[in-house]
N, C-alpha and C positions, 0 to 999 in steps of 0.2 A: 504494500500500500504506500503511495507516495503524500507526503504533507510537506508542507511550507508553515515555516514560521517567519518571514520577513516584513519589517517597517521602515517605512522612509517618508520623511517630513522636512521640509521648507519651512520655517519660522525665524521668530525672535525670540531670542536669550531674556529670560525676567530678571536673570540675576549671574554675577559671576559663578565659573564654573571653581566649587569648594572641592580642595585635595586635601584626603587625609589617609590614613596608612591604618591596615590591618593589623591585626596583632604581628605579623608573621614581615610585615612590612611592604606585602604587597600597599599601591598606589589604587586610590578609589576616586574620581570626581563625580560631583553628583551638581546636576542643574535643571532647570525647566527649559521648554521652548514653547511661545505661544504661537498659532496656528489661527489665520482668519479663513472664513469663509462670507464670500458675498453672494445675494441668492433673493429670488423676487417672492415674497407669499400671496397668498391665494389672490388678495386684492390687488399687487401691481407695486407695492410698495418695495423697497430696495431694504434688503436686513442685512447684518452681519451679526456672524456668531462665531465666536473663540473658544478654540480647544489649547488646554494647556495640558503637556504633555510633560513627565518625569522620565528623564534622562542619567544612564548610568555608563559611568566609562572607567574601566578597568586597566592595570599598568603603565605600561609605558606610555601608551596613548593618554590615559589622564594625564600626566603629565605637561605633556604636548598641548592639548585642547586649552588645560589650565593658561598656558603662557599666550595663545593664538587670538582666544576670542572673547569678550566681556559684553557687558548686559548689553539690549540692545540691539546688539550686532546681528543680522541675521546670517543662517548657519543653515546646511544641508545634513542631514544626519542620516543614515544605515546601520539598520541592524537587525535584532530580535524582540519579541516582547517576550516578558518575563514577570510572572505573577508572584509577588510574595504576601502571605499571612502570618501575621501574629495574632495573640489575645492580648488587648489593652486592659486599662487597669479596671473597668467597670465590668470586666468578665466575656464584653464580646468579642467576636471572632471578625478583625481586621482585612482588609485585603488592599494590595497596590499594584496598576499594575506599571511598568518601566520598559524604557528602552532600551535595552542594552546594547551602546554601541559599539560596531565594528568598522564604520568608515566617518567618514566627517567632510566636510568642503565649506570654510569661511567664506564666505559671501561678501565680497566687498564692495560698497558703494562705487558708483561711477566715478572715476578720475584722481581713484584710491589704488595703490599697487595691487598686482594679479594675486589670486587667491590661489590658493596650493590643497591639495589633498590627503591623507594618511590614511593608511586603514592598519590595522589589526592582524599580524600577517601570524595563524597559529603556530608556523613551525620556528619562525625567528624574530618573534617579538613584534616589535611595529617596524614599517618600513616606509618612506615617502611613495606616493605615488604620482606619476606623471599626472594633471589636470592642463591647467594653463602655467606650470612651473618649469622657468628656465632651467636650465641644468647648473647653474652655477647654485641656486638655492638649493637643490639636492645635493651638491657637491659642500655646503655649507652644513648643512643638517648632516649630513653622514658622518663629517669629519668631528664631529660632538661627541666628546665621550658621554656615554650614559647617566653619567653623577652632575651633569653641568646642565647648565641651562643653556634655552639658544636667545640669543641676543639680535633683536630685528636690526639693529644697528650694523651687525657684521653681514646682514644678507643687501648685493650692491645691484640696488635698484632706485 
């Protein structure tokens, strides 16, 4: 039997993306993205309606996201959906459900430097991937050791 679990959404960031670390010290970012829809109802009137979506991003890539993009900003996101439960403290049975990403594409305003891609590569961690990315800024990112941050300063655009 074949199934699909994939999501991908175009929105706006509500809030920076928050990195914080596992007991174990894996890297976790966690943020929203809101989503409009515009759409005519029965009478001819013009609506819009926002979906806010819960976003989660795992290792390296958190990381990455964390340094790239802030509130605001709109953002392409890839990935899966992922339901989690708890029992709160009044006894009921919670539910959320989240994105889990695996790719990402900042979105940047018109007459703003080109936007670049990452995804989630499972065998070797995260890896740039080609979008509208010169080779010099993959050439900049690669040369990053993993404990350092990347600095938009050194990418020469």
């Amino acid at each position: 039997m074949i199934s699909l679990n994939r999501a991908t959404i175009i929105g706006n960031l509500t809030k920076d993306p928050e990195v914080r670390y596992t007991s174990n010290g894996q890297p976790v970012a966690n943020f929203s993205v809101a989503t409009n829809r515009k759409y005519k109802n029965a009478q001819g009137d013009l609506q819009e309606d926002t979906e806010f979506h819960d976003v989660v991003v795992w290792n390296k890539l958190a990381e990455i996201i964390s340094q790239f993009v802030k509130k605001g900003q709109k953002i392409y996101i890839e990935g899966r959906l992922k339901t989690r439960s708890w029992d709160a403290p009044d006894g009921s049975k919670r539910y959320k459900t989240e994105i889990i990403t695996e790719n990402f594409v900042p979105l940047t305003p018109k007459g703003e430097p080109s936007s670049f891609s990452y995804s989630a590569d499972k065998t070797q961690g995260t890896s740039p991937t080609h979008a509208t990315t010169p080779d010099v800024i993959t050439d900049k990112i690669n040369e990053k050791d993993n404990n350092e941050e990347i600095n938009l300063d050194d990418i020469p655009f």
